[in-house]
C-alpha positions as CSV (number, residue, x, y, z in Angstrom):
1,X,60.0,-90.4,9.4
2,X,61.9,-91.8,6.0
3,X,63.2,-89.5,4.0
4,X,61.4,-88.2,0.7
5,X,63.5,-89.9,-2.3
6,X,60.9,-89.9,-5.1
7,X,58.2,-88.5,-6.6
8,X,55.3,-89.5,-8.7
9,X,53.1,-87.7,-10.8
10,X,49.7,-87.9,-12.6
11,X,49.6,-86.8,-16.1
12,X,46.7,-85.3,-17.3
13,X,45.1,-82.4,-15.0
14,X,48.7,-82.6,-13.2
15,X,51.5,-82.3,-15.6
16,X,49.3,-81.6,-18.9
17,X,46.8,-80.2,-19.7
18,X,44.5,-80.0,-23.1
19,X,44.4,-77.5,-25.7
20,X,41.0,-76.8,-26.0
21,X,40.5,-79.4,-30.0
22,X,37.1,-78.1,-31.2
23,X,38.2,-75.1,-32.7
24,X,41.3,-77.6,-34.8
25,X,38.8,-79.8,-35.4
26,X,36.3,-77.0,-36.6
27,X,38.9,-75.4,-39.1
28,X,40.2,-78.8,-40.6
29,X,36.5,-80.0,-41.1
30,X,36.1,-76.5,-43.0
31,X,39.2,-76.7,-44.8
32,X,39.2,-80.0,-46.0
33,X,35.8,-81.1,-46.5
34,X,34.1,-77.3,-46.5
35,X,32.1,-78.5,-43.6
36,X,31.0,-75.7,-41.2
37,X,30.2,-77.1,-37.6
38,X,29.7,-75.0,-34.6
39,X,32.0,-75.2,-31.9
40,X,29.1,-76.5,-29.7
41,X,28.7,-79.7,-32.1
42,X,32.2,-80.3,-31.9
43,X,32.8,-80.0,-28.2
44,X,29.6,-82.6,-27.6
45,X,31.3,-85.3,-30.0
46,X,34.9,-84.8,-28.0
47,X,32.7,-85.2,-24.5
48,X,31.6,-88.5,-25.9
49,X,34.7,-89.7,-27.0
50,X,36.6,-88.9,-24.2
51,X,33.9,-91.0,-22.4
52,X,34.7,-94.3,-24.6
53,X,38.1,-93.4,-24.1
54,X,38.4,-93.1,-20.5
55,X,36.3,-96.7,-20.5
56,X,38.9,-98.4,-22.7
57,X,42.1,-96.8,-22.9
58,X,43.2,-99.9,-21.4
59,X,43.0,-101.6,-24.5
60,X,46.1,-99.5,-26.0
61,X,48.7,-101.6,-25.1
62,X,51.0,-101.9,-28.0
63,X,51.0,-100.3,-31.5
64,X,48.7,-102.4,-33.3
65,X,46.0,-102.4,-30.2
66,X,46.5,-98.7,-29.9
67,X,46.2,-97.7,-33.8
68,X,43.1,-99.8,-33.3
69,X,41.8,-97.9,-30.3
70,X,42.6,-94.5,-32.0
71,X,40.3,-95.7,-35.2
72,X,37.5,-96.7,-32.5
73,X,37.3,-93.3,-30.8
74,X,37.5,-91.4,-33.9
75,X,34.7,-93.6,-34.8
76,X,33.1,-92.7,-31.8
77,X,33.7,-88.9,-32.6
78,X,32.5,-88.6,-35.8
79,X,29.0,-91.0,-34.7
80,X,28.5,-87.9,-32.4
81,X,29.1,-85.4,-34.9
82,X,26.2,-84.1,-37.4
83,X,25.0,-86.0,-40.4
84,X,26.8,-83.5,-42.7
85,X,30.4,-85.5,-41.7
86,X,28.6,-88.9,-40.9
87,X,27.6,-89.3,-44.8
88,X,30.9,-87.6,-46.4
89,X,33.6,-88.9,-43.2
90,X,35.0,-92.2,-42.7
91,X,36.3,-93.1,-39.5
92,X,40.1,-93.7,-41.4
93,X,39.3,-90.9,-43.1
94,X,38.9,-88.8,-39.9
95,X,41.3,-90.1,-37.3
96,X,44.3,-88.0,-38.3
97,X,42.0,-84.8,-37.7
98,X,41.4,-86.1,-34.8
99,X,44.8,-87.0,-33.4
100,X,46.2,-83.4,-35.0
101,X,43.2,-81.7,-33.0
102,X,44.7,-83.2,-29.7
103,X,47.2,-81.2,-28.5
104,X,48.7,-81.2,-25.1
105,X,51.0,-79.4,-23.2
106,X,52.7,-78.9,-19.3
107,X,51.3,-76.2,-17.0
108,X,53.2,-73.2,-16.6
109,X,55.3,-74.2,-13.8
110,X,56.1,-77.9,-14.7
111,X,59.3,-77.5,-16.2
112,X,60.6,-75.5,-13.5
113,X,59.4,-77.8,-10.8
114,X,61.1,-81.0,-12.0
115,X,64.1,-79.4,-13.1
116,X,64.3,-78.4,-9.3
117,X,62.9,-82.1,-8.2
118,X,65.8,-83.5,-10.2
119,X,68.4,-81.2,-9.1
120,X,67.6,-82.2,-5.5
121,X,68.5,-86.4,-6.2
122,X,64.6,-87.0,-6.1
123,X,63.6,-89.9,-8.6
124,X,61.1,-89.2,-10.6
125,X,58.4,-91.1,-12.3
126,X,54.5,-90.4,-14.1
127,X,52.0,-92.4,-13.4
128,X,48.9,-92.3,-15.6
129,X,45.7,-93.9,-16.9
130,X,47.3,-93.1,-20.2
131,X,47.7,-96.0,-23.5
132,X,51.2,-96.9,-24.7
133,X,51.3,-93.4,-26.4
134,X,52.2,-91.9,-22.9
135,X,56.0,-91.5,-22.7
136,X,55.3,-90.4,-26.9
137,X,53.0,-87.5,-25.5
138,X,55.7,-86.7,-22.5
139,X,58.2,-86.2,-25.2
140,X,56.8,-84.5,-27.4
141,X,54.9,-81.7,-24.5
142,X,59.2,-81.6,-23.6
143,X,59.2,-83.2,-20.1
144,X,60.3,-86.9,-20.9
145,X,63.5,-85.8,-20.4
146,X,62.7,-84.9,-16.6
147,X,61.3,-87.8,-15.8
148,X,63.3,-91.1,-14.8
149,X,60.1,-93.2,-16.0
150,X,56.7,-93.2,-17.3
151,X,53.8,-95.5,-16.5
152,X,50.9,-96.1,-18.3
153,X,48.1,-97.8,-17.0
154,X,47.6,-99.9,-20.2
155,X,50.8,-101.0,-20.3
156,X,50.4,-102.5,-16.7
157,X,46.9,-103.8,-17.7
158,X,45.0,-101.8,-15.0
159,X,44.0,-98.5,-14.0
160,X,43.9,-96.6,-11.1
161,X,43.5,-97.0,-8.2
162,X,44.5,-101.0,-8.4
163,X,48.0,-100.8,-6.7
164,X,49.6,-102.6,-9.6
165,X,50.4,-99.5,-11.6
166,X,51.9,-97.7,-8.7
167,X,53.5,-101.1,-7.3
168,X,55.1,-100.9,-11.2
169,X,56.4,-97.2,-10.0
170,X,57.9,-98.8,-7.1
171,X,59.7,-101.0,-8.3
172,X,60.9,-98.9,-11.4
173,X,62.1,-96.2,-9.1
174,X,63.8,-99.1,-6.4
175,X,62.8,-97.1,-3.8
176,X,60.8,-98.2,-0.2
177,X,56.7,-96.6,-0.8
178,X,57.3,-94.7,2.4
179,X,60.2,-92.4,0.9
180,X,58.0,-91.5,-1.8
181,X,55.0,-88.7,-2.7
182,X,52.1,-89.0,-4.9
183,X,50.7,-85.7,-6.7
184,X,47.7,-86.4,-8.1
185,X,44.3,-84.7,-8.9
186,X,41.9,-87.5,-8.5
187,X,41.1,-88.3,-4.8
188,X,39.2,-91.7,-5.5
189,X,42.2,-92.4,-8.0
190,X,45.0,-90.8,-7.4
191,X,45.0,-90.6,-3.8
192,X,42.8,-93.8,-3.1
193,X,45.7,-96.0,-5.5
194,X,48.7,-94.7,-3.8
195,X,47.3,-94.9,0.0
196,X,46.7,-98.2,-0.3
197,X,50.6,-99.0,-1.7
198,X,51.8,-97.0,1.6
199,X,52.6,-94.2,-0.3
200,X,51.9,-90.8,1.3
201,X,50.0,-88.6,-1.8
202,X,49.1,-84.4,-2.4
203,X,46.4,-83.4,-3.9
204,X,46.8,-80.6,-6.5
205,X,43.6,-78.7,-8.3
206,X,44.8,-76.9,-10.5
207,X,41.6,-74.2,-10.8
208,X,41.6,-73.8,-7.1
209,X,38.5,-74.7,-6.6
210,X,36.7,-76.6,-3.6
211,X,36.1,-80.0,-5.5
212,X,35.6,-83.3,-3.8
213,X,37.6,-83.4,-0.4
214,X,40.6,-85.8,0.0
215,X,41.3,-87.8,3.4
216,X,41.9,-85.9,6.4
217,X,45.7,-85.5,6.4
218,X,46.3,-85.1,2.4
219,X,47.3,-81.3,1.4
220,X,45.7,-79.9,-1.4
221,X,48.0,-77.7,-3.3
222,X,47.5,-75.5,-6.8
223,X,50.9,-75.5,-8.4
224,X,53.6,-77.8,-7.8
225,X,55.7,-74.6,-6.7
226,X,54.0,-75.8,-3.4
227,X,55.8,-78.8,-3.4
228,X,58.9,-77.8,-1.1
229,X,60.2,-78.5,2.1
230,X,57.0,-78.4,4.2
231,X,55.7,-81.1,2.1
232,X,58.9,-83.1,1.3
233,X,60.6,-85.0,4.4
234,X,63.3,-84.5,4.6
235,X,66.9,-86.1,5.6
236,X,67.4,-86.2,9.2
């Protein structure tokens, strides 16, 4: 059994989560255009971008394609959004809002848990369907700095689960797939991509609830405080 020498991780339902925007949104709306929305309007135009998002976040590769992305989805945002902001918005107009309403940050026990990871010699590495803005948003939530390397799928030029992006991890980290550990919270993503690079993966749901099952053999964890010896191989 080879010893456990790296780790990677998902981003978003993993490491980060998202402060919930409608209620930024709502206030800067009010504030700057005295434009009263409920939070129920808001939340259905952030479901529908997320949507065009999640379908093309591919296409944020670089600055330029990714300032172009961000003016797209804020279009897409404020098309969903009622007619009061449609007639009085532009999309330019609007896409700071937006980005300022976005606001992520690590689960409680991230920090703590790849401190630990790094302390133990363990390479570390996210892997994410995520723009170019990734290693930007790792920074900023304070956990850059943990991490040996960030991958976004759009920097790659495909999302999970094609092998490529975790192949990228592979190589960045220069470690064999079978030393390494996935955490993940996608089973057709996540766990699918990394299984068929020959790297062995955990799931983690983080509201402990039942959800769709993994593969026989794949733990399901909630925190990554579960991540510890009976999970790691170790030397030996």
């Amino acid at each position: 059994m080879s010893t456990t020498k790296g780790l990677l991780f998902d981003a978003f339902g993993t490491l980060l989560e998202l402060e919930p925007p409608a209620p930024a949104l709502v206030r800067e709306l009010r504030d700057g255009w005295n434009i009263e929305l409920s939070r129920a309007e808001v939340e259905r135009a952030f479901a529908a971008e997320a949507s065009y998002y999640r379908a093309h976040h591919l296409e944020g590769y670089d600055a330029a394609s990714l300032a172009d992305l961000r003016l797209r989805c804020t279009g897409v945002l404020r098309d969903n959004l009622p007619e009061a902001v449609r007639e009085r918005v532009d999309p330019a107009q609007l896409m700071p809002v937006f980005l300022r309403s976005l606001r992520f940050r690590p689960y409680g026990d991230v920090t703590a848990a790849l401190t630990r990871f790094r302390s133990a010699g363990l390479g570390l590495a996210v892997v994410s369907d995520w723009d170019v803005s990734l290693e930007g948003v790792l920074d900023v939530c304070g956990i850059a700095r943990l991490v040996d390397h960030a991958v976004s799928t759009a920097s790659v030029g495909a999302a999970k689960p094609s092998p490529e992006v975790f192949e990228r991890a592979i190589r960045l980290l220069g470690l064999d797939p079978a030393s390494i550990l996935h955490i993940g919270d996608t089973p057709e993503l996540d766990i699918a991509g990394a299984t068929a690079v020959g790297i062995a993966s955990v799931l983690i749901r983080r509201d402990g609830g039942p959800g769709p099952k993994p593969d026989p053999g794949v733990p399901t964890i909630t925190t990554l405080a579960e991540v510890n010896g009976t999970l790691l191989k170790p030397p030996g």
